[in-house]
C-alpha distance (Angstrom), angle and dihedral (degrees) to the residues before:
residue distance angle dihedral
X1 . . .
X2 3.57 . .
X3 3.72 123.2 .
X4 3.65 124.7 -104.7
X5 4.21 118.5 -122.5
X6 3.72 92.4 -99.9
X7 3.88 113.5 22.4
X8 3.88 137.8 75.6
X9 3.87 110.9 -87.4
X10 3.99 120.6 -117.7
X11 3.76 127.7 -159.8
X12 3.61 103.2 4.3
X13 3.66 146.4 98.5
X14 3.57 109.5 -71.3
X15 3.52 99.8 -139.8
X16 3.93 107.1 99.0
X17 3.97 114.0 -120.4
X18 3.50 129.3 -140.4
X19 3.53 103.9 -82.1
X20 4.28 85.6 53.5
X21 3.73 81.8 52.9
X22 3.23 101.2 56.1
X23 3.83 91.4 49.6
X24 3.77 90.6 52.5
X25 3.48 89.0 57.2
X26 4.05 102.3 45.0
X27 4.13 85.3 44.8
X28 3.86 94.3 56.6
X29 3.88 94.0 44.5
X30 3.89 81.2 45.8
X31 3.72 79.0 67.4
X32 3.54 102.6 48.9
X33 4.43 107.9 127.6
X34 4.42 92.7 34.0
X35 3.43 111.8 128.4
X36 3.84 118.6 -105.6
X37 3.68 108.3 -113.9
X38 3.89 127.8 -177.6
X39 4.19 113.9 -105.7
X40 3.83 75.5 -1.4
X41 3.89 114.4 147.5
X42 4.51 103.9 155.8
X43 3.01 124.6 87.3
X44 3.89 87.4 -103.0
X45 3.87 86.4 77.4
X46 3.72 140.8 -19.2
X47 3.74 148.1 -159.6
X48 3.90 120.9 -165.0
X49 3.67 101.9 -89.8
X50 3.68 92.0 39.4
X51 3.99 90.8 57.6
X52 4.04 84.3 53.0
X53 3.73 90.4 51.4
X54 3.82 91.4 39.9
X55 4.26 97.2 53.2
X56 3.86 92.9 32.9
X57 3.89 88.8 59.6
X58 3.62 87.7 46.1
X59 3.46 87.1 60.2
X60 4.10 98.2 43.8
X61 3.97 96.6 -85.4
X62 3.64 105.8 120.0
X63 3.66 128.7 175.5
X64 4.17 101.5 22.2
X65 4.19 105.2 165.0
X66 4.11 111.9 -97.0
X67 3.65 93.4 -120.7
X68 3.95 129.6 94.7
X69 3.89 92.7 -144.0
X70 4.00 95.7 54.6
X71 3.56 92.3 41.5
X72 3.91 85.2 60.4
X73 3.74 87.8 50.6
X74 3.85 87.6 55.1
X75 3.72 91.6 60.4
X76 3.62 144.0 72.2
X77 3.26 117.3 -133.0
X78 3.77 137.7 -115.1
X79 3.48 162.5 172.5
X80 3.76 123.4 -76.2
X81 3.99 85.6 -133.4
X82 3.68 84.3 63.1
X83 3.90 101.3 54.1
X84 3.70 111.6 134.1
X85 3.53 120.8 -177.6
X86 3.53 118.6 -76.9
X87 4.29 96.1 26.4
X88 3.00 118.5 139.5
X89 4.96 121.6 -101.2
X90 3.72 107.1 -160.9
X91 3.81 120.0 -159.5
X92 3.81 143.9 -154.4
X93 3.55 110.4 -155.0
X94 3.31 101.6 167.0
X95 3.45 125.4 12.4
X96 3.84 131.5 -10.7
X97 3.79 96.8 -61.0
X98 4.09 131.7 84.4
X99 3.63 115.0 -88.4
X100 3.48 115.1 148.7
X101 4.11 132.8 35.0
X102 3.90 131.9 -163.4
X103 3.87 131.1 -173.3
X104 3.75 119.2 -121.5
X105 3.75 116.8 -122.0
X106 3.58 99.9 166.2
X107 4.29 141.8 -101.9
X108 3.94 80.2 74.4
X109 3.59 94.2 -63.9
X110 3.58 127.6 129.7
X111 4.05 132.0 -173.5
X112 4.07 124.5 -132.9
X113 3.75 146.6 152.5
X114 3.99 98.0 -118.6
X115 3.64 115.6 173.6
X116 3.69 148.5 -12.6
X117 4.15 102.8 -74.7
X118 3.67 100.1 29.6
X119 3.98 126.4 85.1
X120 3.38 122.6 -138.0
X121 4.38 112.1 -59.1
X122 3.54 142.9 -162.9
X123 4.00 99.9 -140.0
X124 4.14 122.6 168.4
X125 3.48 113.8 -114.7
X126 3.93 92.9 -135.8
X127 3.95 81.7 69.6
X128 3.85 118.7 130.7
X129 3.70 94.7 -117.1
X130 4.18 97.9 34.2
X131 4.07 100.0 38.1
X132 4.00 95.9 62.8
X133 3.73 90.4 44.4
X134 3.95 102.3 51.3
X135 3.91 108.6 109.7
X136 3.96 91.7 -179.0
X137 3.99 151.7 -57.0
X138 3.44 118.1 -92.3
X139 4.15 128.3 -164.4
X140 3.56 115.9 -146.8
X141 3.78 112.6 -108.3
């Protein structure tokens, strides 16, 4: 049964298809300007994981974990030639382990909440500051 834009899904794969993708994508660019806001995940503020809850609910994937390194454990991973929108860029920012996440939307770009200060952004990946600190994409599973 396929899920419906809004609600949880029931009886099927959980991996999100393309369509679910897509709406990931278009809900976290709907974002774009929010304030970032610690543990945030409305549209009143948000941190990274709590955008990635925030557009995959949108899209009929409640309940994903509020933490950048077990989000990564909830995906496989895969190629940057096989981004589609709405995947998942994982980031080291400091130090070997996960600590940020972004949400593909395509032309190398991806959208997150970053840091206190600074709303929500669409920022390519290929970026001086973003590019050396990518660890890998992820797809939901």
């Amino acid at each position: 049964m396929p899920s419906s834009a809004t609600g949880p899904r029931h009886g099927a794969s959980p991996a999100p298809n393309r369509a679910e993708l897509r709406r990931v994508a278009h809900t976290a660019q709907a974002m774009i300007g929010a304030p970032y806001r610690y543990g945030g995940s409305t549209p009143r503020g948000f941190d990274c994981s709590g955008l990635v809850i925030y557009s995959y609910a949108r899209a009929g994937f409640p309940g994903l974990p509020h933490s950048a390194r077990v989000l990564e454990r909830r995906t496989r991973p895969i190629r940057i030639s096989e981004l589609q929108l709405g995947d998942l860029l994982f980031f080291r920012l400091d130090g070997k382990k996960t600590t940020h996440v972004g949400i593909y939307v395509g032309d190398r770009a991806f959208v997150h909440a970053s840091s206190q200060g600074k709303p929500v952004e669409r920022v390519s990946f290929d970026h001086v500051y973003w590019g050396p600190r990518l660890k890998r994409a992820g797809r939901i599973e």
